[in-house]
N, C-alpha and C positions, 0 to 999 in steps of 0.2 A: 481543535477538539474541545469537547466540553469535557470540563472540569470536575465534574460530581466524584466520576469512578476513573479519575485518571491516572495513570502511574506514578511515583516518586521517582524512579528511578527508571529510562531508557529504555536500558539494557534487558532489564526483567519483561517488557513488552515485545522487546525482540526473541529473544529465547522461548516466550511463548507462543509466537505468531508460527515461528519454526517449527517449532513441538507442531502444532495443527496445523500447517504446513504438511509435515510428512506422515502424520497419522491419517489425513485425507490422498496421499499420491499428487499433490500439489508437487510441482519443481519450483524453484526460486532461485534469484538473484539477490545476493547479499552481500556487500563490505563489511569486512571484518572491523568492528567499534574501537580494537587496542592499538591499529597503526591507522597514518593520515590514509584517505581514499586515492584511491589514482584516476578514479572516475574524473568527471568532468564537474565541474562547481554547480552544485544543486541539486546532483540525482539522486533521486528517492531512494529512501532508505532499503525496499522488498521491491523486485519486479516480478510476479507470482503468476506461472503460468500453469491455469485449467482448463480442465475437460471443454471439448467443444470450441477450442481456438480461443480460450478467452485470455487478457492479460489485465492485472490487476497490478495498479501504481502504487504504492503504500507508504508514506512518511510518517513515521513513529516520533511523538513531541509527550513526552514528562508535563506534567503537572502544569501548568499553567505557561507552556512553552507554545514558542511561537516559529514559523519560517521566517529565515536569514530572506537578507534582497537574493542571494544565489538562487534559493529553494523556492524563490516565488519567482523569478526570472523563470525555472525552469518548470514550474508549473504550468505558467502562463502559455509559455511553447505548446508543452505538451496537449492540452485542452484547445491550441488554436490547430489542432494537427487533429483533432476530437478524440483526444485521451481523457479519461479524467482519473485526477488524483486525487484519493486518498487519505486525509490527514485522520490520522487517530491517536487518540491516549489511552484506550485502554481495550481488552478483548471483547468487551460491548460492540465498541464501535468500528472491531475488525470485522470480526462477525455479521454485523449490518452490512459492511463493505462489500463483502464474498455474496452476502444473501443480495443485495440491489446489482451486482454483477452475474450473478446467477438471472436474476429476473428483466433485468435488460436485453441480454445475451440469447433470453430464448424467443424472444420477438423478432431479433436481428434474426439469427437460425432461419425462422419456420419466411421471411422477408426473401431471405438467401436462395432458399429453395426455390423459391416461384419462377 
């Protein structure tokens, strides 16, 4: 993620992404940040599902933070399966995230239909 408007702290980008999250009708998948994960080594922080079948991969990185080898092990998967993930540090570049998913999503759609 780029740095400019990136978070201090984690946590405060997770509680925000939440926040609009549910003020949109988004569902999400979340671990809770106060105990270890049970998931599987490297999965994304938010699995965010929208309108129109769409799923949105989202790793949340503070301030000049970076993906573990786990998180880029599972990136890598992910995008060879043609997912793609997500990195952001701040609600700039969530926001982008949802709008480039939004705008991908509806070429696939009207693709779908034919």
């Amino acid at each position: 993620p780029s740095t400019s408007k990136a978070v201090e702290r984690e946590r405060d980008l997770h509680d925000d992404i939440k926040d609009l999250c549910k003020s949109r009708g988004y569902l999400y998948r979340h671990d809770r940040m106060d105990k270890p994960t049970t998931e599987e080594k490297g999965v994304e922080d938010f699995t965010i599902f929208m309108p129109g079948g769409r799923t949105l991969h989202v790793e949340c990185k503070k301030r000049l933070g970076k993906l573990d080898e786990d998180q880029r092990n599972w990136k890598h998967e992910l995008e060879r399966l043609g997912h793609t993930v997500h990195v952001v540090g701040s609600m700039e570049e969530f926001r982008k995230a949802i709008q480039n998913e939004s705008s991908s999503a509806a070429g696939w759609g009207e693709e779908r239909q034919r």
